[in-house]
DOVEXVO-570888 format. One record per residue (C-alpha): residue number from 1; residue in one letter; x, y, z. Coordinates in Angstrom, 3 decimals. Last residue first. Layout:
<nodes>
- NUM_A_X_Y_Z
...
</nodes>
This chain:
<nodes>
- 494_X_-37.672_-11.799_65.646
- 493_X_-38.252_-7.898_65.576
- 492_X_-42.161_-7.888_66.243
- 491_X_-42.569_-6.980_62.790
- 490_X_-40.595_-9.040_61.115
- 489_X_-42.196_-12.268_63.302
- 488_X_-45.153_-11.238_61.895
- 487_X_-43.822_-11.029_58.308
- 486_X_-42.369_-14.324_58.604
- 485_X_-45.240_-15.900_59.822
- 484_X_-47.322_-14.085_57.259
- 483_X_-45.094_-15.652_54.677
- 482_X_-45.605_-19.167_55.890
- 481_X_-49.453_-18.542_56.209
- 480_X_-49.138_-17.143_52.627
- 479_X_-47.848_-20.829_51.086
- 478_X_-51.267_-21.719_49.097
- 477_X_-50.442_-17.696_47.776
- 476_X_-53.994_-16.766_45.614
- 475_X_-54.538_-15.913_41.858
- 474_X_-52.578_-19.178_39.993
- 473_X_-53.349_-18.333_36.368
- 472_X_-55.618_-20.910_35.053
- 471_X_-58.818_-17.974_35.194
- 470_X_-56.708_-15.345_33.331
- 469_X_-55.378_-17.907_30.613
- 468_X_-58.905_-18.764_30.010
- 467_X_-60.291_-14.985_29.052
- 466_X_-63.623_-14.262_29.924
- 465_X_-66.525_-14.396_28.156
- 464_X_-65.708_-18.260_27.796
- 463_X_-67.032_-19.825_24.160
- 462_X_-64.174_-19.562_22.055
- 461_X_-62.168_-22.905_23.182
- 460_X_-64.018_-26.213_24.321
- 459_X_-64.458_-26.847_28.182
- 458_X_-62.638_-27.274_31.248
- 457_X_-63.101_-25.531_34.759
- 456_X_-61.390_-24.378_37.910
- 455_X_-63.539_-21.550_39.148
- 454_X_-62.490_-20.834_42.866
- 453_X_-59.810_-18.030_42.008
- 452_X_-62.506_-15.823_40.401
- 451_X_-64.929_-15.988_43.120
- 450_X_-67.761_-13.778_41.872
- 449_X_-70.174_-12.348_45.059
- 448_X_-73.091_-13.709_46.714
- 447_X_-71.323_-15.819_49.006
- 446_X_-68.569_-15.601_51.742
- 445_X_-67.223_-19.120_52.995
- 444_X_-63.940_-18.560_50.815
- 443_X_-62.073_-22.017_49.621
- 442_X_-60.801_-21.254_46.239
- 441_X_-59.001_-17.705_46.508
- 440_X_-58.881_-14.683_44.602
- 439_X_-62.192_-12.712_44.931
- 438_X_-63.325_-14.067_48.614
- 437_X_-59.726_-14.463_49.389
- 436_X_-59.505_-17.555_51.596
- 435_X_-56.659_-19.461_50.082
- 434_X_-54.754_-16.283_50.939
- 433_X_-54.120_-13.093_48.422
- 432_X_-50.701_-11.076_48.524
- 431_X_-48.440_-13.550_46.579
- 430_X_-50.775_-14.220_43.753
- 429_X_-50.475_-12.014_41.251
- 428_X_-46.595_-12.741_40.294
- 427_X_-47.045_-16.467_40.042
- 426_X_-46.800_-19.086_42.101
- 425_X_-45.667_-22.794_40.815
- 424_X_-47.280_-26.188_39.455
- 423_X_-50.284_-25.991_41.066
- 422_X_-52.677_-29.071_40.851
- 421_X_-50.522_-31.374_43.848
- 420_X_-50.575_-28.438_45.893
- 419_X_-47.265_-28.358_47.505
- 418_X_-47.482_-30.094_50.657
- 417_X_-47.876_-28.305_54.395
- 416_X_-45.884_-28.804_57.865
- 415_X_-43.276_-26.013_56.898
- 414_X_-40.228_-28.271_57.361
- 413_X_-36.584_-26.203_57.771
- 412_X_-33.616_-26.914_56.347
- 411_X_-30.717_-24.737_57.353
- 410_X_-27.716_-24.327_54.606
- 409_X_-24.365_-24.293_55.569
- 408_X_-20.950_-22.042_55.783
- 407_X_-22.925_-18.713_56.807
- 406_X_-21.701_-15.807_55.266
- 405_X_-25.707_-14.611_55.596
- 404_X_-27.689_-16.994_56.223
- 403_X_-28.500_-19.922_53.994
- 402_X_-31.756_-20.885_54.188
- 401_X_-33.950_-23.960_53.154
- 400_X_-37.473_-23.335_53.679
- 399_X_-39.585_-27.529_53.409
- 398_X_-42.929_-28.154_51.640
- 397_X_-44.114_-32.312_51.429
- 396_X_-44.496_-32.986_47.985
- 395_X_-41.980_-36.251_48.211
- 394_X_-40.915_-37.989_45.316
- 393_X_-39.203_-35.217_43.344
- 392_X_-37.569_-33.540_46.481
- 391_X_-38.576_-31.654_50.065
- 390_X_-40.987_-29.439_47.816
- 389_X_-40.595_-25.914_47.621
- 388_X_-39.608_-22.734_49.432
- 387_X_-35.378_-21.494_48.843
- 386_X_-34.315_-18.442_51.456
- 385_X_-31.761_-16.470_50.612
- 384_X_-29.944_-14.295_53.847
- 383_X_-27.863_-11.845_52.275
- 382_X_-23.951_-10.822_51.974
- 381_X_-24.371_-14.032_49.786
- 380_X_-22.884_-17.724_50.613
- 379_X_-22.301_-19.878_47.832
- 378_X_-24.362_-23.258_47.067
- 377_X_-28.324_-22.045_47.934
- 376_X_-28.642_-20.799_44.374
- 375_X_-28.012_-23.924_42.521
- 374_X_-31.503_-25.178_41.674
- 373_X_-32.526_-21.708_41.516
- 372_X_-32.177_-21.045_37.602
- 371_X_-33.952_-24.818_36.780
- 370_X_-37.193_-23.608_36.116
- 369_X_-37.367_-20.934_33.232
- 368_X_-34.850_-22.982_30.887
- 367_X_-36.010_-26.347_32.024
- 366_X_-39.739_-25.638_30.622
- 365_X_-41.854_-27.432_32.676
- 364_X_-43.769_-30.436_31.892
- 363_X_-41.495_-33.219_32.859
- 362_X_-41.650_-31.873_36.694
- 361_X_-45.006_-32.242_36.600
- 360_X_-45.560_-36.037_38.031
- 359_X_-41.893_-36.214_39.605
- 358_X_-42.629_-33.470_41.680
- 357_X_-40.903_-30.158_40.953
- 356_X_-43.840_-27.748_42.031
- 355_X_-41.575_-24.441_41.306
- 354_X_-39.735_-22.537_43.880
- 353_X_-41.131_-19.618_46.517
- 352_X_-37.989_-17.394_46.307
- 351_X_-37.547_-15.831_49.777
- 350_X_-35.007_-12.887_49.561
- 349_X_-33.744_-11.801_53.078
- 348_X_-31.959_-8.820_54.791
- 347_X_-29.825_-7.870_57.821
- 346_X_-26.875_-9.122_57.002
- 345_X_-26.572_-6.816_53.500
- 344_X_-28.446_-6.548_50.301
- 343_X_-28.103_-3.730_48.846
- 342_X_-26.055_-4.494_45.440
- 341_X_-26.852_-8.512_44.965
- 340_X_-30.630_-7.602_46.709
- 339_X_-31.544_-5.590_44.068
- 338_X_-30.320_-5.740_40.286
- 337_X_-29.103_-9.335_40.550
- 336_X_-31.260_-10.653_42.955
- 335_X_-34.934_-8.852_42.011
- 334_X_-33.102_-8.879_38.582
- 333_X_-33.662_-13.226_38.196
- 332_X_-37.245_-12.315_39.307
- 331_X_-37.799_-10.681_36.409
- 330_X_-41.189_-8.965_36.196
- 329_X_-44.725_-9.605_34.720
- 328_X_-44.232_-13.221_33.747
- 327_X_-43.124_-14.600_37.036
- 326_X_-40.974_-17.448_37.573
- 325_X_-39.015_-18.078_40.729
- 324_X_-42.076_-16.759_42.745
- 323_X_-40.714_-13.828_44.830
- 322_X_-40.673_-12.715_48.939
- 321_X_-38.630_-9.619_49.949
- 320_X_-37.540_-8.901_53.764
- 319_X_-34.973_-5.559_53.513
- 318_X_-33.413_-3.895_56.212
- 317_X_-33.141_0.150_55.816
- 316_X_-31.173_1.083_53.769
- 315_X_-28.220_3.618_55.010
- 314_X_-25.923_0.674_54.414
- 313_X_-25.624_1.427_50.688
- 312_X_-24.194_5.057_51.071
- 311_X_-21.007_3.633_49.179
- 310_X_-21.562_7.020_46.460
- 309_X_-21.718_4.500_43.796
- 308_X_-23.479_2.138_45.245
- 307_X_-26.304_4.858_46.013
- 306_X_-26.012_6.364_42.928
- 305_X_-26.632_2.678_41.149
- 304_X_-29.637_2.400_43.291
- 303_X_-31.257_5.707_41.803
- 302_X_-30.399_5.069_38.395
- 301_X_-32.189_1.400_38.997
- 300_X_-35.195_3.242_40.269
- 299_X_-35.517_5.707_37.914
- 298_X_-35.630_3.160_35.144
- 297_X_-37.896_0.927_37.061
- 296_X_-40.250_3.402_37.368
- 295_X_-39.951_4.380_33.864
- 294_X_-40.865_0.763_32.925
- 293_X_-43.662_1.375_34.536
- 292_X_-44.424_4.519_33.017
- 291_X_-44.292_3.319_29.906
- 290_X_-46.533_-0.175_30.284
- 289_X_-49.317_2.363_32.041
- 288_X_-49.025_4.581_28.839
- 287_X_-49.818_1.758_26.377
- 286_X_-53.211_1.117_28.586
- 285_X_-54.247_-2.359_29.743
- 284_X_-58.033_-3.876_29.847
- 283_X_-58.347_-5.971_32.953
- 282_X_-58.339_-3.686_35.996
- 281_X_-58.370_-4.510_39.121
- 280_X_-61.031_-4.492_41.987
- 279_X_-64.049_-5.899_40.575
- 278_X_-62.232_-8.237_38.258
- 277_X_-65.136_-8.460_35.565
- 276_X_-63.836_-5.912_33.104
- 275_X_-64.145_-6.979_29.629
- 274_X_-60.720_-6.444_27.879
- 273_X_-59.501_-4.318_25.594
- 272_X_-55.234_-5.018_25.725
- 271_X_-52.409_-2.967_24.680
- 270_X_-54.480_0.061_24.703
- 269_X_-53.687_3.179_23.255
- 268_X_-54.082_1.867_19.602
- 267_X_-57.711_1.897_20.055
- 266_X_-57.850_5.464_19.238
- 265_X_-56.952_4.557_15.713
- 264_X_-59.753_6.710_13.979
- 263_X_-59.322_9.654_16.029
- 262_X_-56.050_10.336_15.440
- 261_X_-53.503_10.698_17.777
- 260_X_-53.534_7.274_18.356
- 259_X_-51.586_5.958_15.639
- 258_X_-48.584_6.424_18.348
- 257_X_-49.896_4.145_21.029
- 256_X_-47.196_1.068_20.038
- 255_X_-44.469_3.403_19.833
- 254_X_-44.750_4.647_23.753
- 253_X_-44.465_0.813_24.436
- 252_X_-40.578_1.187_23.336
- 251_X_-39.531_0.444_27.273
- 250_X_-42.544_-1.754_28.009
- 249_X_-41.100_-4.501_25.039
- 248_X_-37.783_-5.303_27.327
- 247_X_-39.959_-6.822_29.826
- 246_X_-40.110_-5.353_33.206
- 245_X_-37.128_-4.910_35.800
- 244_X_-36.786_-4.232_39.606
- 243_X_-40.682_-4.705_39.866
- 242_X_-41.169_-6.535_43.677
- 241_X_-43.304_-9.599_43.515
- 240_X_-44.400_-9.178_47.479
- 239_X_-41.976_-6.524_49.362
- 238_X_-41.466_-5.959_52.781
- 237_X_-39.174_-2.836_53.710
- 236_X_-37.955_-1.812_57.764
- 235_X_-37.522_1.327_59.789
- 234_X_-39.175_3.560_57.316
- 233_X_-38.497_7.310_57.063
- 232_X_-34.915_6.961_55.556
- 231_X_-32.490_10.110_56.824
- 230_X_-32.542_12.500_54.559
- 229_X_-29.363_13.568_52.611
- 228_X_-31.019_13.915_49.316
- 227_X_-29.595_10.935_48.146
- 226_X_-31.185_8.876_51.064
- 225_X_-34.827_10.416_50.885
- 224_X_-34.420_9.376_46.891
- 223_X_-33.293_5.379_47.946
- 222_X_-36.446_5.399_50.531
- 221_X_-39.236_6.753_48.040
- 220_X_-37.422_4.626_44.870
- 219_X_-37.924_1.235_47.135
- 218_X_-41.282_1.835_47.981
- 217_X_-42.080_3.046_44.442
- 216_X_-40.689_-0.014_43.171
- 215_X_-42.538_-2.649_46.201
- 214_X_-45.838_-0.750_44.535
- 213_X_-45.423_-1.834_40.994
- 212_X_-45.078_-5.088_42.772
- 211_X_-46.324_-5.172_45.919
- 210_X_-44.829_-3.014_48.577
- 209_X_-45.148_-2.689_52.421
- 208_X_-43.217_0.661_54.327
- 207_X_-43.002_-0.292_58.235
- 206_X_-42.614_2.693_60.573
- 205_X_-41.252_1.881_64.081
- 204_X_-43.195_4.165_66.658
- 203_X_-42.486_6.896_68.548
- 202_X_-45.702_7.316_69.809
- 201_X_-46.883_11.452_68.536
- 200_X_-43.992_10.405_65.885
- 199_X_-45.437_7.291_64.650
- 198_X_-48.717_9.441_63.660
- 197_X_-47.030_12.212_61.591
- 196_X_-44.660_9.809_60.435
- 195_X_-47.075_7.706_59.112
- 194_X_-48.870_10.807_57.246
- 193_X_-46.059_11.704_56.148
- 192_X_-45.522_8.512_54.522
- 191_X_-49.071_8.525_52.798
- 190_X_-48.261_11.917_51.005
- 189_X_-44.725_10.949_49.751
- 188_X_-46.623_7.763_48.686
- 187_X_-48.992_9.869_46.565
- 186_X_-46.345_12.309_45.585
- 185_X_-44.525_9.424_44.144
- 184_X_-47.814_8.078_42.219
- 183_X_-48.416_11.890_40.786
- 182_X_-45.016_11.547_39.036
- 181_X_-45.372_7.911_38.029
- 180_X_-48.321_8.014_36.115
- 179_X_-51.694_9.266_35.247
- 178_X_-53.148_9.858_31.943
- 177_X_-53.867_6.731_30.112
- 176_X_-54.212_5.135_33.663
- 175_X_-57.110_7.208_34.773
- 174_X_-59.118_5.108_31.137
- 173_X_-58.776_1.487_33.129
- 172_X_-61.522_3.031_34.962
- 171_X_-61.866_3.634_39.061
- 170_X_-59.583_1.711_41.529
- 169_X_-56.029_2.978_39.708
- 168_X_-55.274_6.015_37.974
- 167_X_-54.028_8.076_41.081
- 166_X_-52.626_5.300_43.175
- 165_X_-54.596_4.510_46.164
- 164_X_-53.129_4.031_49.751
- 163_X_-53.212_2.000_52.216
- 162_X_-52.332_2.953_55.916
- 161_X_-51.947_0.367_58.121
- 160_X_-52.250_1.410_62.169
- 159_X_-50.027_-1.270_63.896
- 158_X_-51.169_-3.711_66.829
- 157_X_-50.788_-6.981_65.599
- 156_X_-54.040_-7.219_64.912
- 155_X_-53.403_-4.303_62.132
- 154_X_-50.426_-5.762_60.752
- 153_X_-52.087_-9.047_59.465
- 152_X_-55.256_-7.098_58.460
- 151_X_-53.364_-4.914_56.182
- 150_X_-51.513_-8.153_54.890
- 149_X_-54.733_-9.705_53.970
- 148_X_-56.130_-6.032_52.619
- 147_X_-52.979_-4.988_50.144
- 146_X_-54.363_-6.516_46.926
- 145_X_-57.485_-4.229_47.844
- 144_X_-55.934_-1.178_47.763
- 143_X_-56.094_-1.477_43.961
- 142_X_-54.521_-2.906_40.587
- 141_X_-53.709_-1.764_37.626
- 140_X_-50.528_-1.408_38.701
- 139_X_-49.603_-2.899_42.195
- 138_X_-50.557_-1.977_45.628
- 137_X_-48.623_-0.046_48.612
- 136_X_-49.129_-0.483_52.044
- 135_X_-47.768_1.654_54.472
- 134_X_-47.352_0.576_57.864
- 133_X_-47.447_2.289_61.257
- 132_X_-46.359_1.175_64.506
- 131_X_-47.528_0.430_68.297
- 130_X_-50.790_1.423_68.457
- 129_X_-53.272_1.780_71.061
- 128_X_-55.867_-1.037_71.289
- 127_X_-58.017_-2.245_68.965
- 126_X_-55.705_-1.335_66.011
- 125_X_-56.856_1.142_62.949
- 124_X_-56.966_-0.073_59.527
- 123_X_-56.821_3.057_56.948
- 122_X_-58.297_3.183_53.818
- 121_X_-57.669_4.768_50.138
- 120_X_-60.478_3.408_47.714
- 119_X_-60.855_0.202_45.220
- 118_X_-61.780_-1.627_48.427
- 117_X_-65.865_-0.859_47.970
- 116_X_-66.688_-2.845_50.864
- 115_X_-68.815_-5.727_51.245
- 114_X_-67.258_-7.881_48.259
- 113_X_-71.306_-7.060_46.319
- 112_X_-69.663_-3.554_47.389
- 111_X_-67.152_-3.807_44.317
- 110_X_-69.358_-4.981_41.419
- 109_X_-68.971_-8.547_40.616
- 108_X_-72.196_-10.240_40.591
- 107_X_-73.696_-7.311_38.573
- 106_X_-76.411_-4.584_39.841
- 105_X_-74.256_-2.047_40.135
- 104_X_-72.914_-2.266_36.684
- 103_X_-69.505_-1.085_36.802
- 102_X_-67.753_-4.000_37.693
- 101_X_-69.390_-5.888_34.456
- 100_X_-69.796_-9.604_34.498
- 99_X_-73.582_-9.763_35.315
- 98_X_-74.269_-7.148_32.409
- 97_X_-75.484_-3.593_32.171
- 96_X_-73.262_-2.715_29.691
- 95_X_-75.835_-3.678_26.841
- 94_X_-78.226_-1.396_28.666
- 93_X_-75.645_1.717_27.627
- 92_X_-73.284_3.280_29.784
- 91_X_-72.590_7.033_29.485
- 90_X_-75.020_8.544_32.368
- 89_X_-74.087_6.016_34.604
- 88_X_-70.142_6.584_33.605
- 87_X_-70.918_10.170_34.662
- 86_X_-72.350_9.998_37.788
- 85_X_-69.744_6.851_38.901
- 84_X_-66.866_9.558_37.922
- 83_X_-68.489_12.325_39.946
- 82_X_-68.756_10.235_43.012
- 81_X_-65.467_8.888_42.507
- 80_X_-63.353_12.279_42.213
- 79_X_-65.503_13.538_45.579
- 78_X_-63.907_10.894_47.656
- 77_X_-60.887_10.637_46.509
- 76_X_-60.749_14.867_46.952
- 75_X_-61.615_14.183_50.661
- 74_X_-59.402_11.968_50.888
- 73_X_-56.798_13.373_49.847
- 72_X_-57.878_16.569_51.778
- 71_X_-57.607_13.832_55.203
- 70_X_-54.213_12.422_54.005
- 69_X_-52.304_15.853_53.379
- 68_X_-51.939_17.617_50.476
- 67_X_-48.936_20.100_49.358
- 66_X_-47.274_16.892_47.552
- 65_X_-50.595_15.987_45.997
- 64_X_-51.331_19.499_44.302
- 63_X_-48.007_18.961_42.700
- 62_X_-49.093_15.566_41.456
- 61_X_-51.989_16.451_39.757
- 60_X_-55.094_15.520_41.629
- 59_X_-57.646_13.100_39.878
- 58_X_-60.190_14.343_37.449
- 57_X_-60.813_10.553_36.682
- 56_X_-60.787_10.075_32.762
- 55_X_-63.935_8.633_30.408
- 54_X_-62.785_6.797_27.381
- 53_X_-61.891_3.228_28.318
- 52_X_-64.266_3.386_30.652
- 51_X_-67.187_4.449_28.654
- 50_X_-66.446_1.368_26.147
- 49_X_-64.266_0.847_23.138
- 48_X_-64.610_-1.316_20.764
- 47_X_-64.127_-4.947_20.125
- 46_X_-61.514_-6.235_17.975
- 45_X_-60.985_-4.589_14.072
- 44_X_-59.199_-1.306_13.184
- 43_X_-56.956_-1.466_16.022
- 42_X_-55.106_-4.215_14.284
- 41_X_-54.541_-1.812_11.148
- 40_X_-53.569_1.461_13.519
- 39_X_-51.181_-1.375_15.085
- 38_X_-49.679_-2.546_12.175
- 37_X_-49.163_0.709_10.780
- 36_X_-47.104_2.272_13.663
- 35_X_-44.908_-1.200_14.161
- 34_X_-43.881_-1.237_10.253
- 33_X_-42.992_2.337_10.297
- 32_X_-40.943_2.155_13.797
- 31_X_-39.535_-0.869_11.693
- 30_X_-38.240_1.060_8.877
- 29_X_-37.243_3.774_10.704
- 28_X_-34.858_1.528_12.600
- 27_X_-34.093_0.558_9.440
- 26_X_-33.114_3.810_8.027
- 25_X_-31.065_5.037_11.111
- 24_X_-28.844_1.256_10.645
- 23_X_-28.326_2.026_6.543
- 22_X_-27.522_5.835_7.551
- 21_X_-25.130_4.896_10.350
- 20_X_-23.564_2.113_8.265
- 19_X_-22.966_5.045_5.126
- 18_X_-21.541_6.886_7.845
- 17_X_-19.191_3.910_8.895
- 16_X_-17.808_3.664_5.585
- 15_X_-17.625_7.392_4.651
- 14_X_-15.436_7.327_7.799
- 13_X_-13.217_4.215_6.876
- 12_X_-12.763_5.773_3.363
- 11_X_-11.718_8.928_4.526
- 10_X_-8.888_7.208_7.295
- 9_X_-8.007_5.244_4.121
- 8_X_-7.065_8.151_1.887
- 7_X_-4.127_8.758_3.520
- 6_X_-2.456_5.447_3.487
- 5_X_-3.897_4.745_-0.385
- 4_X_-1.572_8.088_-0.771
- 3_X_1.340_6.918_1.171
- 2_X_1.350_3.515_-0.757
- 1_X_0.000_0.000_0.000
</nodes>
């Protein structure tokens, strides 16, 4: 090669890689096309929208929220629902006016046939004086209600629980097309002032209790209060199915909803239309909800990485954390690697509830999702991890094997129950509800109302109302006694 091919080549290279650039630009284009026109065609067709897929909650914005406290939330809850039930009544149409319809009064699963309408902000107060204060936060699309078992369980033991509703949640799927994860930090800002403005008249321990959606925000409230050089205003963290990490899809959701800026393709907002016969969670699913939980998540992991960074882990407070091995709403692989691998420290614990792996089902599931834990439990971890499952392929009998943290073994411990022999693991929805749920369990004495997790039934395809895969996923925890042991004993320091 000679001194002018030499000095050309630095010229080629760069036309080279811009001509790459242009190619790569152009196909991403390509697809973003592709994705855009798909969906305004799909939208076309399916069924169509409904009152509550177009009517939005006047909710509080979040800056009115973070100058509120909980009695004017309230009070603005309170006056947000009766206007939204006026005009949903006034919008419905008699072929609403189903059995299967939460927002027919009259139907088998409207939210007071359950006794109480639980889609609303409460508070649980102890029979005797108190002696803490938990926050309780629920899950997207979901409602207060997730968070009444464990509200209960902290209430007899003497704390006042405090559960909050996210703006955009408890009313129509529609409040989550607008709200999102500014107004739902102001909302647990809000609630934990609250706590501290009753644990400080006592000076009581403040527990902060997350599910999901709802175990991020906890998480993001106490690793923000630590960057800003406040001290953390909960003595102690429980999370159920925490969201470290959605699917990749939610971060490029926005894309999905773009054809609906016109009229015609309105239907592109939603990733699902559903009929809504879940009286206290919502079915149908929103393109902006996906976004702003993977936002969440975002902010979160930003926020954790700061606090590694600046070696201000051991300001957390301790951590107690229960996940299904596989869950198809959140990794539960990140919930160690993104979570409890960079804060965990002596004082916490992950339980991982493990797959059924009898003999009888263990053929049937999928090695690649399944066999992740199976050598967890072999190194140490600055954590305590805690395996659930079966005592081994011939016997279904449930055992906890632990290894503390540094410790050298593993301690096996029998929980005096058996897997269920029809279940072959958890999953992400169920880890709040008991047996006994009157919506989500199978064995509730209460009548009247729709017990979704007590329908077990076969039958030909097309003919359900409601979808199959919703009524085979596991809705209800067959191990929450075990976990509301361990939360007890939590609370009570043991």
């Amino acid at each position: 090669m000679n001194d002018r091919s030499l000095s050309s080549f630095p010229r080629r290279l760069v036309r080279a890689i811009v001509a790459l650039l242009r190619k790569s630009v152009l196909l991403v284009l390509l697809v973003v096309v592709a994705i855009v026109v798909g969906r305004a065609y799909l939208s076309t067709s399916g069924p169509p929208l409904r009152p509550w897929h177009t009517i939005v909650p006047e909710e509080l914005s979040a800056r009115a929220i973070e100058h509120e406290d909980w009695r004017g939330w309230i009070a603005a809850e309170n006056t947000m629902f009766e206007d939204l039930h006026r005009r949903l009544q006034a919008a419905m149409d008699a072929g609403d006016r189903t059995p299967l319809n939460r927002y027919n009064d009259a139907s088998r699963v409207a939210p007071m046939t359950y006794g109480r309408d639980w889609n609303r902000s409460y508070v649980l107060e102890p029979a005797g004086a108190p002696v803490g204060v938990a926050v309780m936060l629920h899950g997207l699309t979901d409602s207060p209600y997730s968070m009444r078992s464990l509200a209960e369980l902290y209430r007899q033991r003497g704390f006042v629980a405090i559960v909050p509703r996210m703006p955009g949640h408890g009313t129509v799927p529609a409040g989550l097309t607008r709200e999102g994860r500014e107004a739902w930090n102001a909302t647990v800002d809000m609630a934990m002032a609250e706590a501290g403005r009753r644990a400080t008249a006592g000076h009581l321990p403040v527990h902060l209790v997350g599910y999901s959606n709802g175990a991020a925000l906890a998480l993001l409230h106490v690793t923000r209060r630590i960057e800003r050089n406040a001290p953390p205003d909960a003595d102690r963290l429980v999370l159920l199915s925490p969201m470290i990490e959605v699917n990749r899809f939610a971060r490029y959701a926005g894309l999905a909803g773009l054809p609906a800026v016109l009229g015609r393709y309105a239907k592109t907002a939603w990733l699902d239309l559903l009929p809504e016969y879940n009286a206290f969670k919502y079915n149908s699913f929103p393109v902006h909800a996906a976004r702003e939980s993977y936002l969440v998540t975002a902010d979160l992991q930003e926020a954790i990485d700061d606090l590694v960074a600046q070696h201000r882990t051991q300001q957390m407070p301790p951590i107690l954390a229960f996940e299904s091995v596989v869950d198809d709403t959140v990794s539960a692989r990140a919930v160690m690697s993104r979570l409890f691998d960079k804060l965990g420290g002596r004082d916490d614990e992950l339980v991982l509830f493990d797959v059924n792996r009898s003999r009888a089902l263990a053929p049937i599931l999928r090695s690649d999702a399944t066999d992740w834990p199976l050598t967890l439990l072999q190194a140490p971890r600055p954590y305590t991890l805690t395996l659930v499952g079966t005592t081994s392929a011939t016997d279904a009998a449930v055992v906890a094997r632990s290894r503390r943290s540094g410790a050298a073994g593993i301690d096996t411990r029998p929980l005096g129950l058996a897997y269920p022999r029809d279940v072959y693991s958890l999953s992400h929805i169920a880890l709040p509800f008991p047996d006994d749920d009157p919506l989500y369990g199978n064995r509730s004495s209460e009548s009247g109302a729709l017990q979704l997790g007590g329908i077990a039934i076969r039958g030909e395809r097309n003919v359900l109302v409601v979808s199959q895969d919703s009524l085979d996923r596991l809705g209800f925890n067959p191990f929450f006694g075990y976990m509301a042991e361990r939360i007890a004993a939590d609370i009570h320091g043991r």
